[in-house]
C-alpha positions in Angstrom: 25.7 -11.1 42.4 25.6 -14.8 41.1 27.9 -17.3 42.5 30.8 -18.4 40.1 30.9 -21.9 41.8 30.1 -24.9 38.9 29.8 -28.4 40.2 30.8 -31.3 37.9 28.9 -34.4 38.0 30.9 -37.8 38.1 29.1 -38.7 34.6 29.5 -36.5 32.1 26.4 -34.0 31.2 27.4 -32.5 28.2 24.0 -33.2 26.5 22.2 -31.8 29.7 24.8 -29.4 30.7 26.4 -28.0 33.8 24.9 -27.6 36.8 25.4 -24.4 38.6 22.6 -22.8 41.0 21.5 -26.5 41.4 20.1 -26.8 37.9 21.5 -27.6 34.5 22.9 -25.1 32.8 21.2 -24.4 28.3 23.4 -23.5 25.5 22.9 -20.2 24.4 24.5 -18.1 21.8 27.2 -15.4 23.3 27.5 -11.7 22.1 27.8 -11.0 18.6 28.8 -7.6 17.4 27.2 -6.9 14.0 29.5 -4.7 11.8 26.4 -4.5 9.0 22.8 -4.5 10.1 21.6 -7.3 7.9 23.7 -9.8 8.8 26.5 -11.1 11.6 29.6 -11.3 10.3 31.6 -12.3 13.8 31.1 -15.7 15.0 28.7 -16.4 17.6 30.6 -18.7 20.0 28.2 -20.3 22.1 28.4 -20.2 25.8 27.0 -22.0 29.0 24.8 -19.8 31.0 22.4 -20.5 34.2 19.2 -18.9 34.6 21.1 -16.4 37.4 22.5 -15.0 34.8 25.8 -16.5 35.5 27.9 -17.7 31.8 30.7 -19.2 30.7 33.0 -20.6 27.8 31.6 -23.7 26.0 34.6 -25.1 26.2 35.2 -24.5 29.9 34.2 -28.2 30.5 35.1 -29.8 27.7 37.4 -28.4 24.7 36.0 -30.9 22.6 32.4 -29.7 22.5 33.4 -26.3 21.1 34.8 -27.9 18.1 31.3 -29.7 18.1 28.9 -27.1 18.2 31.7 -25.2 15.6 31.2 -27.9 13.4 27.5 -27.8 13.9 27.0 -23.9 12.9 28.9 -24.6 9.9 27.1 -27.6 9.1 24.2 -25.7 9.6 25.5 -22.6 7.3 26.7 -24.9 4.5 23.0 -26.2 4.4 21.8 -22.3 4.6 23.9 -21.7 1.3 22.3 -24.3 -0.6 19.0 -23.3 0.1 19.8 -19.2 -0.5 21.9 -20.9 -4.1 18.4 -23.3 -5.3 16.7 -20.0 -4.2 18.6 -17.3 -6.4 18.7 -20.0 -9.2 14.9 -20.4 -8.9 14.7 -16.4 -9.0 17.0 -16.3 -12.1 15.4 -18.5 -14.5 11.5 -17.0 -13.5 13.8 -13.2 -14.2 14.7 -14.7 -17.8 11.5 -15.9 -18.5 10.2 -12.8 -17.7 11.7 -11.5 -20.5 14.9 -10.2 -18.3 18.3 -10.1 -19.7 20.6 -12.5 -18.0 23.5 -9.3 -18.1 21.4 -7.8 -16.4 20.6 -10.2 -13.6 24.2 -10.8 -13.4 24.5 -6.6 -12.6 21.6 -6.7 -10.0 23.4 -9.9 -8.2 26.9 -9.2 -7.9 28.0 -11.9 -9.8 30.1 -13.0 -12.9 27.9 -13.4 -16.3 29.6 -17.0 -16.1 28.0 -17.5 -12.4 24.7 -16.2 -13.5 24.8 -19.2 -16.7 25.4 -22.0 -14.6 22.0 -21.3 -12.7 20.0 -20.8 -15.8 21.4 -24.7 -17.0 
């Protein structure tokens, strides 16, 4: 059973992380419970966890850093959106000049005709 003991260092390790079993401690992402197969709709919190297997809360040494990392996943997602948008636009306008109707495309997506405009301009 691993020992639930973390020592602290007098400087803060944040960057290197905790230190429990005598080594440093690596961010990794906790459970996530996928309602749909294709995609995770809960949030993966990060946690601490040592190579014994032993984890805990990301915030559990400093509340700050889970606002951090929070604001790094969606940092991260925002830039994910653009790239999946300049994608599906890219997609559109090769569909149209295909010969596909845009009402069509508009059907297939999901979207508003309106939406579907704006990525042919």
């Amino acid at each position: 059973m691993a020992e639930n003991t973390v020592d602290v260092a007098a400087e803060p390790l944040l960057p290197m992380g905790p230190v429990h079993c005598g080594s440093h401690m690596a961010i990794s992402a906790g459970p996530a419970y996928d309602s749909m197969q294709w995609i995770t709709v809960e949030p993966v919190w990060p946690e601490w966890s040592c190579s014994c297997g032993f984890r805990m809360d990301i915030d559990a040494m400093d509340p700050v850093s889970g606002v951090w990392l929070a604001a790094l996943r969606r940092q991260s997602l925002q830039h994910e959106l653009a790239i999946s948008q300049n994608t599906l636009a890219l997609a559109f306008k090769k569909a149209v000049d295909a010969g596909v109707d845009p009402r069509a495309l508009a059907e297939a997506a999901g979207l508003p005709a309106g939406e579907i405009e704006s990525f042919l301009q």
